[in-house]
N, C-alpha and C positions, 0 to 999 in steps of 0.2 A: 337876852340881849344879843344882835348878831354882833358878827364880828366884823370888823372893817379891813377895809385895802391896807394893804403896806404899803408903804412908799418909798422907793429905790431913786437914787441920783445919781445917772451914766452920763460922764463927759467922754466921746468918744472922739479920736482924732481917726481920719478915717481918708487911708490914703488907694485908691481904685483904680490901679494901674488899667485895668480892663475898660473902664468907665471912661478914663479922665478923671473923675470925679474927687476931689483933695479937698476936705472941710474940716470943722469942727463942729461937735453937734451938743451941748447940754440937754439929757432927759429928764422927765419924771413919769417914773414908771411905777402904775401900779397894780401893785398883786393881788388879787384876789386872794379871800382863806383856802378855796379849791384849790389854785395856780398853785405846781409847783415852780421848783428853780427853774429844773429843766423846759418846762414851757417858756416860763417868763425868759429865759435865755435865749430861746429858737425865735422867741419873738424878737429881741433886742437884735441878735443874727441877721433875721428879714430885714430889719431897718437899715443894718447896715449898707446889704447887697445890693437893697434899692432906693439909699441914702439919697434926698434931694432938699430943696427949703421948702418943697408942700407936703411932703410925707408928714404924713399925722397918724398917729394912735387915737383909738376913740375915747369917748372918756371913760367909760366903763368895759365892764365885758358888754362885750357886743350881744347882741339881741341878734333872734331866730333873723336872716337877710341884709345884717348891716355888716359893714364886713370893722375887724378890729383894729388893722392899718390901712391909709387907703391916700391916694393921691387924687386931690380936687382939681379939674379946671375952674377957672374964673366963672362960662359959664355955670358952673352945679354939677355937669358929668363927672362921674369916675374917670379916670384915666387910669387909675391902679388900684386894683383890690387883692389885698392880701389875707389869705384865711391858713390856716395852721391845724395839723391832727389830721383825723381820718374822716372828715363829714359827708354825711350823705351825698348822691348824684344828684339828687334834686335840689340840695342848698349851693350847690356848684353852676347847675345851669340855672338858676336865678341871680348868680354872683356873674355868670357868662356873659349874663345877658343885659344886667346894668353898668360894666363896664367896659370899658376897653381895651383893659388885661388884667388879666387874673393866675397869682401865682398865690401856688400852695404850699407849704413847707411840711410833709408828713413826717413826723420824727415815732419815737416809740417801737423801736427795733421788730421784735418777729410780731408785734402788730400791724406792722406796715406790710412785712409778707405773706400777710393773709387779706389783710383790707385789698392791695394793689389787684395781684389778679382779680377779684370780685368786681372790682370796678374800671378796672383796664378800658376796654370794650365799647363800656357806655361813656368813657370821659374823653375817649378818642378823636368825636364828634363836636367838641367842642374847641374852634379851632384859634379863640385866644385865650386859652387855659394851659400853664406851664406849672410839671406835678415835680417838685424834688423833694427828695428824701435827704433828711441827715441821719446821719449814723450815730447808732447808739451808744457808744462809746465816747463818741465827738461830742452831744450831746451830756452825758455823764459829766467830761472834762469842761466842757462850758458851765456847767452849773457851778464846781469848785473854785469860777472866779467871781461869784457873787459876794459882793457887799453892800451893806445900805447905801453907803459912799463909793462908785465907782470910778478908776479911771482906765481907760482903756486905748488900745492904741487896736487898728483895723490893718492889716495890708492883704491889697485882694492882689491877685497875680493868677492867669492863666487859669482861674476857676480855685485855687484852692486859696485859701485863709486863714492868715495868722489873727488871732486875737491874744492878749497880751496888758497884765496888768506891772508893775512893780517888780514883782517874782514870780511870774506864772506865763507860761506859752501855751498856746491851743492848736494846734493843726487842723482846720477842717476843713473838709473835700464834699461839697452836697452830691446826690447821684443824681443826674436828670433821669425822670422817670417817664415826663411826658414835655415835649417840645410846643412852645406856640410855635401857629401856623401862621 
């Protein structure tokens, strides 16, 4: 028998001095048996940064070209696709090329500094594609505030991020590793 999603409930309040951006958002987030916390955390992170009322998650893990967060226009276009990890240059210029921006969150510490240069070069060319890495540490620390029941408080300032449950602070600082053009 396989195993099924978890399911996670983030109320996040989520205040984006950098944005303007001040809302409140009810998730349902769910985790695959693969997903760890840490993933599932980088991914709730992305929501935040690019917190909007059309940001969506998909309903599953995402299939080879579809991306797993993603902001719809009315007409059908992507206007944001968001992909996470280290994936190929070829599932990046397919994700380039059906939207209209494309940000990737690579976490997973000295994987990332090995994946990066290897793809440096070729991902350069693609010029509304923006690469940040979080730290693996920062990462680590956001996983420790996972609960099935989440509440969480957001304050973005000048690039870095408090996250923040009851008892618990996070510090994170993404590194831009590649700039849209």
């Amino acid at each position: 028998m396989a195993k099924t999603a978890t399911v996670f409930k983030a109320n996040i309040n989520i205040a984006d001095m950098d944005r303007g951006y001040y809302a409140d958002h009810a998730l349902t987030l769910a985790q695959h048996p693969s997903e760890t916390n840490e993933r599932m955390m980088v991914r709730l992170l992305a929501f935040i940064l690019n917190a909007s009322e059309q940001l969506t998650f998909a309903r599953g893990l995402s299939a080879e070209g579809e991306p797993e967060l993603f902001e719809q226009a009315l007409t059908g276009e992507i206007d944001l696709w968001v992909a996470f990890g280290q994936p190929d240059e070829k599932w990046l210029r397919k994700a380039s090329g059906r939207a209209k921006q494309v940000k990737l969150y690579a976490y997973s510490g000295r994987s990332v500094a090995v994946w990066w240069p290897q793809h440096e070069a070729a991902l350069q060319r693609y010029e509304n594609l923006a690469v940040w890495e979080i730290p693996e540490p920062q990462v680590k620390a956001m996983a420790a505030l996972v609960d099935r029941t989440m509440t969480l408080q957001a304050s973005i300032s000048e690039g870095q991020i408090w996250l923040s449950n009851a008892t618990q602070n996070v510090h994170i600082e993404p590194v831009l590793l590649k700039a849209a053009h």
